[in-house]
OpenMM code with the backbone's topology and positions (N, CA, C; nanometers):
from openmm import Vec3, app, unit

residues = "UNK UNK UNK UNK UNK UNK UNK UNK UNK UNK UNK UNK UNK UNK UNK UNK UNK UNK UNK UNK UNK UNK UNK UNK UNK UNK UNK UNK UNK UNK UNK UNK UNK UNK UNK UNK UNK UNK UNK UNK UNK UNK UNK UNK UNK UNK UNK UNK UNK UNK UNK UNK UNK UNK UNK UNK UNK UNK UNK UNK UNK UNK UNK UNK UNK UNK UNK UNK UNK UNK UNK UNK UNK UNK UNK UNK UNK UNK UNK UNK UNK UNK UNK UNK UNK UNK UNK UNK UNK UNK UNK UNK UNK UNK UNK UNK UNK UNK UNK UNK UNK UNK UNK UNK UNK UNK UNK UNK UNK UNK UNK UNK UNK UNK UNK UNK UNK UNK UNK UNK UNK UNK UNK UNK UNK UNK UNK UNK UNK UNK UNK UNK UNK".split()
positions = [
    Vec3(0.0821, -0.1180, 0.0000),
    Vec3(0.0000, 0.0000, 0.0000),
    Vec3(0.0870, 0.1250, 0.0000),
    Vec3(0.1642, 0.1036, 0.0714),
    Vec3(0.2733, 0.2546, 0.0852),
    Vec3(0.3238, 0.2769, -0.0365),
    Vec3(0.3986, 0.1417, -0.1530),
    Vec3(0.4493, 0.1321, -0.2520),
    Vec3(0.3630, 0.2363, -0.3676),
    Vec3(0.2484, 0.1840, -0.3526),
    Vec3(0.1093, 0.2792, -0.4362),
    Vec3(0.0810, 0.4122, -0.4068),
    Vec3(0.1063, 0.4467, -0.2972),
    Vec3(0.0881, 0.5971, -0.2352),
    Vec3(0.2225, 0.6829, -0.2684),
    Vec3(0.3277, 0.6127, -0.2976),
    Vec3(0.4709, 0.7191, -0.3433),
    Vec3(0.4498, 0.7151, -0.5059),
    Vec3(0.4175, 0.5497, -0.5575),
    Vec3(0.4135, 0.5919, -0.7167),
    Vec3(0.2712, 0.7304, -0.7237),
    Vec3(0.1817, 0.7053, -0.6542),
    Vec3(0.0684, 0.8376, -0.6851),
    Vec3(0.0824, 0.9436, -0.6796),
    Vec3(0.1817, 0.9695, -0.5861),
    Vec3(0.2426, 1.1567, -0.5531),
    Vec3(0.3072, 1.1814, -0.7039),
    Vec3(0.4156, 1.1617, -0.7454),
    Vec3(0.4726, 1.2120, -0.8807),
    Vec3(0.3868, 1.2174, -0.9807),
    Vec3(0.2664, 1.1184, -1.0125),
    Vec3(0.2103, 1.1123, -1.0771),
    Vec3(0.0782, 1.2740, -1.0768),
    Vec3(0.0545, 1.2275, -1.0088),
    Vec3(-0.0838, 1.4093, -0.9373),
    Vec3(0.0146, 1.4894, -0.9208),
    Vec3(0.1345, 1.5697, -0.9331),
    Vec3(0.1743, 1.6507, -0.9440),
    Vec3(0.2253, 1.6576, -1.0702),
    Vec3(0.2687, 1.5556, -1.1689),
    Vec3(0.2923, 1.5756, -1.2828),
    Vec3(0.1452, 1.6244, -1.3576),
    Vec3(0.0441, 1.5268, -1.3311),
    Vec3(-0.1059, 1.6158, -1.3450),
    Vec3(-0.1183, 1.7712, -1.3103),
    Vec3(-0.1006, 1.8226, -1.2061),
    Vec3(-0.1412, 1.9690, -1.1685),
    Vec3(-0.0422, 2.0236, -1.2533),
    Vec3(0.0652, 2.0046, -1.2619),
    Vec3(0.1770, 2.0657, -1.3137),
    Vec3(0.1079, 2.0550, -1.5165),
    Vec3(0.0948, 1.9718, -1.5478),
    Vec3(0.0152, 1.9646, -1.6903),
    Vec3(-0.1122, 2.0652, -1.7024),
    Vec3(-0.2159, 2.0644, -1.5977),
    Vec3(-0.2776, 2.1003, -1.5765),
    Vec3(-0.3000, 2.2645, -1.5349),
    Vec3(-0.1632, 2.3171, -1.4569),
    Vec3(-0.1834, 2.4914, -1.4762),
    Vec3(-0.1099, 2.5153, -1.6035),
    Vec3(-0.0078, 2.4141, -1.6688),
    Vec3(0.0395, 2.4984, -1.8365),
    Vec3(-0.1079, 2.5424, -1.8996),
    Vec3(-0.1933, 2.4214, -1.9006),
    Vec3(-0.3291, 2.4424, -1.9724),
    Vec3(-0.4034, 2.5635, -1.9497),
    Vec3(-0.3765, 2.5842, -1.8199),
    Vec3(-0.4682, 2.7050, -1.7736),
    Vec3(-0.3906, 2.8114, -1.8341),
    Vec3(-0.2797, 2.8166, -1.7966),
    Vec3(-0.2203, 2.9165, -1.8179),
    Vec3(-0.2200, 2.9770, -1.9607),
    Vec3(-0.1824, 2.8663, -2.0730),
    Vec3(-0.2304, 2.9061, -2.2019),
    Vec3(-0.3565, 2.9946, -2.2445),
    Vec3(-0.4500, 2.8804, -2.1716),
    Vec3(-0.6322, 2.9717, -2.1719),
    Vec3(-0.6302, 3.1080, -2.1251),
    Vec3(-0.5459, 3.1753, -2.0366),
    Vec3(-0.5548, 3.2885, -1.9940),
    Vec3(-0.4867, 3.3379, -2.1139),
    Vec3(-0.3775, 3.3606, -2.1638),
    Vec3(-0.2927, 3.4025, -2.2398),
    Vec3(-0.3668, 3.4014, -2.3705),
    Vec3(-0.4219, 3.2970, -2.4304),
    Vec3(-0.5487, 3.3578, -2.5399),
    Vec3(-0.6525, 3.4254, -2.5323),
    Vec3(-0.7004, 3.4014, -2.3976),
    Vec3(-0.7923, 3.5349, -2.3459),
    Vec3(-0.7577, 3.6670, -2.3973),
    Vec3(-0.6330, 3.7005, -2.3426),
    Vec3(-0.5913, 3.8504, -2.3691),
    Vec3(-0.5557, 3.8635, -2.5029),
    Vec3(-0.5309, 3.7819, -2.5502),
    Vec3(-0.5044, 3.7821, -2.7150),
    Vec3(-0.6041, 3.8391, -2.8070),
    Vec3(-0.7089, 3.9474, -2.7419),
    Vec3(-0.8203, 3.9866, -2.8624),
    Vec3(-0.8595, 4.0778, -2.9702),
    Vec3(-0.7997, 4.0394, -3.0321),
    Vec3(-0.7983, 4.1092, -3.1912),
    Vec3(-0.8795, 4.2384, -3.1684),
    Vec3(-0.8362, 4.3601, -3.2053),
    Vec3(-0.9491, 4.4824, -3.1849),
    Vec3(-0.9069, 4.5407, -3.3489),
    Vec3(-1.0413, 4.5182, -3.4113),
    Vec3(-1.0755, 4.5440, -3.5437),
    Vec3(-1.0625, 4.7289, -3.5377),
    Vec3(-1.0160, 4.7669, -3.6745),
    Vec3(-1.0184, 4.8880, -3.7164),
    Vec3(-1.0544, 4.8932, -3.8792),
    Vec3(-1.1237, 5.0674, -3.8635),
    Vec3(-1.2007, 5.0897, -4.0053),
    Vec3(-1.0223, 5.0828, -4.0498),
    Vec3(-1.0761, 5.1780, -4.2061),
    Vec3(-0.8575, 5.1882, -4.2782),
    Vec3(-0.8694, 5.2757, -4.2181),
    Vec3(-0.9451, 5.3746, -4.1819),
    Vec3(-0.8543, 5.5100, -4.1003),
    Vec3(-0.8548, 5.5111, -3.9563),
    Vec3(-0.8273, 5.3796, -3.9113),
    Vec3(-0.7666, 5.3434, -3.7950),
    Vec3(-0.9291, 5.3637, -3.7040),
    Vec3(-1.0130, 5.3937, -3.7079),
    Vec3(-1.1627, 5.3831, -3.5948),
    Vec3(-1.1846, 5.2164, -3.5121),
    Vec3(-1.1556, 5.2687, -3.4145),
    Vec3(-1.1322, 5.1229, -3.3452),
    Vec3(-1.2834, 5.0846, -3.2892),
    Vec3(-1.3257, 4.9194, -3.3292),
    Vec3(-1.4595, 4.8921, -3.3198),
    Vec3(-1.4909, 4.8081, -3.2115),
    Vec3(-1.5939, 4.8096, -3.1152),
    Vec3(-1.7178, 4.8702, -3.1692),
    Vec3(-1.7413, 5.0336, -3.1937),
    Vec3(-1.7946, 5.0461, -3.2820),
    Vec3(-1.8238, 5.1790, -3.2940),
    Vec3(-2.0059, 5.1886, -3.3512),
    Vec3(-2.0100, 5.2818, -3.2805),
    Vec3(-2.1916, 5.3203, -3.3667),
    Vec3(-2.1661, 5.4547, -3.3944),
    Vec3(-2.1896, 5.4862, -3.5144),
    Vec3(-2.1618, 5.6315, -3.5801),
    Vec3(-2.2849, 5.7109, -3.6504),
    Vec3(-2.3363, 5.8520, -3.6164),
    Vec3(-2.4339, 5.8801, -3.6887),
    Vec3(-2.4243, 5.9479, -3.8645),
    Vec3(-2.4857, 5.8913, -3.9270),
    Vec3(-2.4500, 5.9076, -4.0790),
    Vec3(-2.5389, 6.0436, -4.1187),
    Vec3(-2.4341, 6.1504, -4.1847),
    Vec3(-2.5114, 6.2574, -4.2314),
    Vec3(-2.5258, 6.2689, -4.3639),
    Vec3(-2.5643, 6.2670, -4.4809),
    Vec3(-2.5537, 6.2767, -4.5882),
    Vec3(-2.5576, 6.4460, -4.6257),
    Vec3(-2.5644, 6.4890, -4.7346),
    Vec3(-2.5793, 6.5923, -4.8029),
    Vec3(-2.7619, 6.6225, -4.7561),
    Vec3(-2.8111, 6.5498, -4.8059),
    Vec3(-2.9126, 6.5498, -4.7531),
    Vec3(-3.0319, 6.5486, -4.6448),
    Vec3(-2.9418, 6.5827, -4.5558),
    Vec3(-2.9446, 6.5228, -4.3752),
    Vec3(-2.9096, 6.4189, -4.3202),
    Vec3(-2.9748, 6.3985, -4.2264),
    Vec3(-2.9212, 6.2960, -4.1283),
    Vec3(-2.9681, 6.1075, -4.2015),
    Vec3(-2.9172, 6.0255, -4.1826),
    Vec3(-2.9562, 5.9294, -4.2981),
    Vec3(-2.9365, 5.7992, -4.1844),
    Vec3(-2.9279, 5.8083, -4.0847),
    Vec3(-2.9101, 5.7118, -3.9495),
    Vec3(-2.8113, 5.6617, -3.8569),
    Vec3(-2.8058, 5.5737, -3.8267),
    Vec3(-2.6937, 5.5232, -3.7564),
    Vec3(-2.6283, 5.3766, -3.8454),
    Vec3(-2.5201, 5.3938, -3.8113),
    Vec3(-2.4048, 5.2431, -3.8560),
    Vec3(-2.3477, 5.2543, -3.7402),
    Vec3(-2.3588, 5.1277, -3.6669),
    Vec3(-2.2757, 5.0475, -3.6039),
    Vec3(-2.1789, 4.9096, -3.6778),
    Vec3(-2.0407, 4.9122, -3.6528),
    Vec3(-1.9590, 4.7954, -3.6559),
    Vec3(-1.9086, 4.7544, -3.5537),
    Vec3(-1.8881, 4.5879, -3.5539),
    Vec3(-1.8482, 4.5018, -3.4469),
    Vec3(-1.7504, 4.4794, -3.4483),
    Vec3(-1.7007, 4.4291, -3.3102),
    Vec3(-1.5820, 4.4059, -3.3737),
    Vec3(-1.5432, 4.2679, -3.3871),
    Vec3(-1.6698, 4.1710, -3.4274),
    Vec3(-1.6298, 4.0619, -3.4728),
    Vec3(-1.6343, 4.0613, -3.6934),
    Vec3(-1.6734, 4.1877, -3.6771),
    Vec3(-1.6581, 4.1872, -3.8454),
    Vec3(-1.8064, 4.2048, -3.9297),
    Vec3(-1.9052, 4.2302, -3.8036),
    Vec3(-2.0416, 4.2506, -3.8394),
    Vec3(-2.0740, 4.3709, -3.8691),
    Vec3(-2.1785, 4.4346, -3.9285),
    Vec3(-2.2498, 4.5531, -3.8839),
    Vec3(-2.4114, 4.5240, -3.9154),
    Vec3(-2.4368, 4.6631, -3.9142),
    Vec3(-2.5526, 4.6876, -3.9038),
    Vec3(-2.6192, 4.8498, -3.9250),
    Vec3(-2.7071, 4.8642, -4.0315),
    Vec3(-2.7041, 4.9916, -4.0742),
    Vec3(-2.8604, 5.0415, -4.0207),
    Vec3(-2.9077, 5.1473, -3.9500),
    Vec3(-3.0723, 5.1852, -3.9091),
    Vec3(-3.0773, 5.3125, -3.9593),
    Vec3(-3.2070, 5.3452, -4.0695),
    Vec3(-3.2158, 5.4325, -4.1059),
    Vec3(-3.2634, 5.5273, -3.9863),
    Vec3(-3.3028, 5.6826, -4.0511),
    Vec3(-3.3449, 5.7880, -3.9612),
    Vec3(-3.4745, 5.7402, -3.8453),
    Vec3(-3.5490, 5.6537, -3.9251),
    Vec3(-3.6330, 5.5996, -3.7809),
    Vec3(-3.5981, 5.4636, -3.6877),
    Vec3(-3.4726, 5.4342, -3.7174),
    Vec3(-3.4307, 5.3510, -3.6245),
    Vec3(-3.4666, 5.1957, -3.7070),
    Vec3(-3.5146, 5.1854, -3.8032),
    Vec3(-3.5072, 5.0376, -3.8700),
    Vec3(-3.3976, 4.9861, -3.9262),
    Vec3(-3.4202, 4.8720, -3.8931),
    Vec3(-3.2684, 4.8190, -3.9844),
    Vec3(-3.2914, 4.8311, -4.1313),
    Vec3(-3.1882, 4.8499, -4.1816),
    Vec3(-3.1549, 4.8922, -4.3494),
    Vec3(-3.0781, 4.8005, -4.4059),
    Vec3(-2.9782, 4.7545, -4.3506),
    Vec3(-2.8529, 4.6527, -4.4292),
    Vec3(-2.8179, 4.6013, -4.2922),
    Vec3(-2.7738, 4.4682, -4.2846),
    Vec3(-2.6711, 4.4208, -4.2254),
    Vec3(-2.6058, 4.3261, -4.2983),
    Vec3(-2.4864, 4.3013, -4.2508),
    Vec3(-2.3586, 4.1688, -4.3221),
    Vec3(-2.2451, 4.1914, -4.2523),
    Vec3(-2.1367, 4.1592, -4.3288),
    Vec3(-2.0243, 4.1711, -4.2728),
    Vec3(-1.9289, 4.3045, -4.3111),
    Vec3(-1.8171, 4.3495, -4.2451),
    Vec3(-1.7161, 4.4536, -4.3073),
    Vec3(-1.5875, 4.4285, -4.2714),
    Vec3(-1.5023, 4.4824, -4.3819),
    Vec3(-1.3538, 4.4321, -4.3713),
    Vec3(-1.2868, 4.5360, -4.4224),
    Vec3(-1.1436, 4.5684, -4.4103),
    Vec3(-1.0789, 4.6461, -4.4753),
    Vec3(-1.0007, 4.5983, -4.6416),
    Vec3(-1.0196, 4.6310, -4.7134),
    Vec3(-0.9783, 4.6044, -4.8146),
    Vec3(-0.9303, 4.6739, -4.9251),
    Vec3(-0.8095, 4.6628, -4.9150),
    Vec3(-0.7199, 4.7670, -5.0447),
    Vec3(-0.7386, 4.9572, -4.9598),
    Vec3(-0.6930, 4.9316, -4.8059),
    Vec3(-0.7077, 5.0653, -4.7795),
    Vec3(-0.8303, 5.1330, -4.7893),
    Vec3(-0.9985, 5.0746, -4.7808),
    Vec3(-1.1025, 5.1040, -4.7878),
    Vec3(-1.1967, 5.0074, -4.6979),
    Vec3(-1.2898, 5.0969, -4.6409),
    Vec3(-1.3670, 5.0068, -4.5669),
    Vec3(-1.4330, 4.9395, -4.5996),
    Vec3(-1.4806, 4.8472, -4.6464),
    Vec3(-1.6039, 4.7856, -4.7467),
    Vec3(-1.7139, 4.6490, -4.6769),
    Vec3(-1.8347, 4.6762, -4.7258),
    Vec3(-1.9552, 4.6708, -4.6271),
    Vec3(-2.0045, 4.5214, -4.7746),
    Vec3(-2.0641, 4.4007, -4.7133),
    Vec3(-2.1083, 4.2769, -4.7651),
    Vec3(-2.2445, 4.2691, -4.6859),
    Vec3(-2.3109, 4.3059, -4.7671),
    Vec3(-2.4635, 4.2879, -4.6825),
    Vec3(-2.5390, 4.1557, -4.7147),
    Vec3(-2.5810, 4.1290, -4.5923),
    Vec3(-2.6718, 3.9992, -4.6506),
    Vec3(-2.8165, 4.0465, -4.6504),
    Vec3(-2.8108, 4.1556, -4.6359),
    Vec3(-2.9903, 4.1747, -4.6408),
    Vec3(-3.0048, 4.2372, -4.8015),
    Vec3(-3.1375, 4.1606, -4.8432),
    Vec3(-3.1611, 4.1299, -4.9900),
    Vec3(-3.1686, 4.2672, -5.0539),
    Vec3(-3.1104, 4.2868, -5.1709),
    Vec3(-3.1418, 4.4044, -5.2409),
    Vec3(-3.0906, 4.5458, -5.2315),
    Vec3(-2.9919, 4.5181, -5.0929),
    Vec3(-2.8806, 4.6165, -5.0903),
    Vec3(-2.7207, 4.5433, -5.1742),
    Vec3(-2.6560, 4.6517, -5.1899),
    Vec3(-2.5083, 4.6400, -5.2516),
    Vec3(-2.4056, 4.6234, -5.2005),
    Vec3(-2.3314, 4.5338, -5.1981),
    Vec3(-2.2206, 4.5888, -5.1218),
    Vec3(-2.1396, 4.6839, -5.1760),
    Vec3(-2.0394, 4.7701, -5.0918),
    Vec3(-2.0026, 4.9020, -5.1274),
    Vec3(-1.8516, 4.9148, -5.0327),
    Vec3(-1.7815, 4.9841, -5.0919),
    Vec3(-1.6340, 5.0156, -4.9833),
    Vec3(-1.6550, 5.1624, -5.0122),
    Vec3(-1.6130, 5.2134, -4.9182),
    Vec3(-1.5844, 5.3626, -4.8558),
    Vec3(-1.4446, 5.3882, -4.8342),
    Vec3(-1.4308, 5.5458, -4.8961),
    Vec3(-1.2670, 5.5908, -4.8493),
    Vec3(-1.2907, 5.6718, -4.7206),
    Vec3(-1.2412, 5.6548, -4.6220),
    Vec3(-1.2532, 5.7360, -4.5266),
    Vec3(-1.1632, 5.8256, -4.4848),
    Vec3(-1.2144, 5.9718, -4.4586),
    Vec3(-1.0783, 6.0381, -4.4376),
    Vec3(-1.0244, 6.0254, -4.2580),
    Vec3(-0.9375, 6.1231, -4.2564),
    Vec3(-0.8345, 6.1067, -4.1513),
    Vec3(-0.9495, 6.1462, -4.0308),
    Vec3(-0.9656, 6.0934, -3.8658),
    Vec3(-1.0554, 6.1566, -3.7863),
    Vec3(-1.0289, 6.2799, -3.7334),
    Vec3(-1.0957, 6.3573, -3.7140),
    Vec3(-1.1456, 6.5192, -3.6016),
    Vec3(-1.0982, 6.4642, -3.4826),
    Vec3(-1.0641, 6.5587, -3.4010),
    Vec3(-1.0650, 6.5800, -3.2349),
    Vec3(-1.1928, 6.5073, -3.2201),
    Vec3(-1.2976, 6.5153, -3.2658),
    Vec3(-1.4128, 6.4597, -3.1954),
    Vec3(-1.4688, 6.2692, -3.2673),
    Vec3(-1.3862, 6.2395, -3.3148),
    Vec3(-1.3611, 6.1194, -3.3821),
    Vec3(-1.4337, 6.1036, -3.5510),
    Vec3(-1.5246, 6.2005, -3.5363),
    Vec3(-1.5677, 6.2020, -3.6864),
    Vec3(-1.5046, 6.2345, -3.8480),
    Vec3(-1.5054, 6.1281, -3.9254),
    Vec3(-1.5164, 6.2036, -4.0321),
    Vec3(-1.5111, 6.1578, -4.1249),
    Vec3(-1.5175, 6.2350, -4.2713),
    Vec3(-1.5915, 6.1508, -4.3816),
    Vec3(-1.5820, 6.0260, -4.4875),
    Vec3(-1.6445, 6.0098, -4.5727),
    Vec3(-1.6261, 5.8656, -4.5821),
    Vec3(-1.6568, 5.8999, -4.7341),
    Vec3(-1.6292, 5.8838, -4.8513),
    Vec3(-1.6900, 5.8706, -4.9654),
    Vec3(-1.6887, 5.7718, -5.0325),
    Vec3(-1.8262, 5.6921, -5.0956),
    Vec3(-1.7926, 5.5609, -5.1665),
    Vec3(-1.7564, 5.5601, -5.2677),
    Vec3(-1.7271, 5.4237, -5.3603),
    Vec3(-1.6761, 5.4015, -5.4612),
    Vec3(-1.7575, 5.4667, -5.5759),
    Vec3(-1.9128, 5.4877, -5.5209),
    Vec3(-2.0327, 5.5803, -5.6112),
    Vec3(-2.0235, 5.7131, -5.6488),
    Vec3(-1.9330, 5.7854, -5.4997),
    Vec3(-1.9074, 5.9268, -5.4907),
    Vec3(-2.0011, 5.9642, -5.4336),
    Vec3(-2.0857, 5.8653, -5.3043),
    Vec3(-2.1494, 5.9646, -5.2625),
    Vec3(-2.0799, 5.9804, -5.1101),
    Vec3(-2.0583, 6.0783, -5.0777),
    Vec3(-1.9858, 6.1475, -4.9385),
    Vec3(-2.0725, 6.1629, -4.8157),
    Vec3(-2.0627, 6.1172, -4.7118),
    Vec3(-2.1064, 6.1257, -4.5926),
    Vec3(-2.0448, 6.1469, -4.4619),
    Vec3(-2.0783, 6.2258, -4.3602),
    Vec3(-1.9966, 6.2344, -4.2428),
    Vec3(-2.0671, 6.1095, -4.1281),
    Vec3(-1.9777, 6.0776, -4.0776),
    Vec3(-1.9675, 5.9631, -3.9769),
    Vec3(-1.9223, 6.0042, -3.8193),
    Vec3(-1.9985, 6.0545, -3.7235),
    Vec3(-1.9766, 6.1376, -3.6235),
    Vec3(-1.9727, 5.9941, -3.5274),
    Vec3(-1.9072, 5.9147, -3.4262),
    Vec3(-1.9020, 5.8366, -3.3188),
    Vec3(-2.0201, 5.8968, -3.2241),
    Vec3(-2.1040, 5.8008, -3.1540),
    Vec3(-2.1898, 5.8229, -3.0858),
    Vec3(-2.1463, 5.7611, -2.9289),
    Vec3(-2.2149, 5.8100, -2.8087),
    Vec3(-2.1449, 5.7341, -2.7032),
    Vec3(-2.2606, 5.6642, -2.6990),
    Vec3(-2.1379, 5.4741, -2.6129),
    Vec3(-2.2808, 5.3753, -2.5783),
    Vec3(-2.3784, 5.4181, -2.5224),
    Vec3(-2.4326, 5.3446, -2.5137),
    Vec3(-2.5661, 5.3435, -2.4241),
    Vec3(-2.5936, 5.2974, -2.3125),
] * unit.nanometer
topology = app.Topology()
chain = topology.addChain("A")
for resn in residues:
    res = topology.addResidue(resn, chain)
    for name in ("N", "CA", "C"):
        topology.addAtom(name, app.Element.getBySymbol(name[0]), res)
């Protein structure tokens, strides 16, 4: 019996010892979390209010798992899909039917984080950051 109780000690400490590397890894990918940016560096999440030439045209929020989501002036959804940076432009993949997808040049941000965006169409819009909620 004693013989069994010394082989078990090396053994359960070679376990715990296996056992905090594991942990320890899991923590260390924890902190590992990718924080997405538009091309002109806007670090996401972000919800931004969209102004057109024409007034105010709603809110865009992006995630920062690579989602968004576009609500016109009364708060309905308009487009959602995915967004990525591509070729130095922001560009928007919607899965909701009958919209386009589209990339935007965005210029450099304001003191107050806003600013504009023009698409590949030429149409120009300002993008002002909103605080959460």
């Amino acid at each position: 019996m004693r013989r069994l109780v010394l082989l078990a000690a090396p053994l359960a400490l070679t376990a715990c010892a296996q056992e905090a590397e594991v942990e320890e890894t899991a923590v260390a990918e924890e902190v590992e979390v990718a924080v997405l940016t538009t091309a002109n560096g806007t670090a996401t999440p972000m919800t931004g209010e969209v102004m057109g030439a024409d007034g105010p045209q709603g809110l865009s929020t992006l995630n920062s798992d690579g989602t968004y989501q576009d609500l016109d002036a009364e708060g309905e959804v308009v487009a959602e899909g995915t967004w990525a940076v591509v070729d130095g432009k922001t560009c928007f993949t919607p899965t909701t039917e009958g919209v386009d997808a589209q990339c935007w040049t965005e210029g450099e941000p304001a003191e107050d984080g806003s600013f504009t965006a023009t698409s590949d169409g030429g149409d120009e819009v300002t993008v002002t950051p909103v605080a959460a909620e």
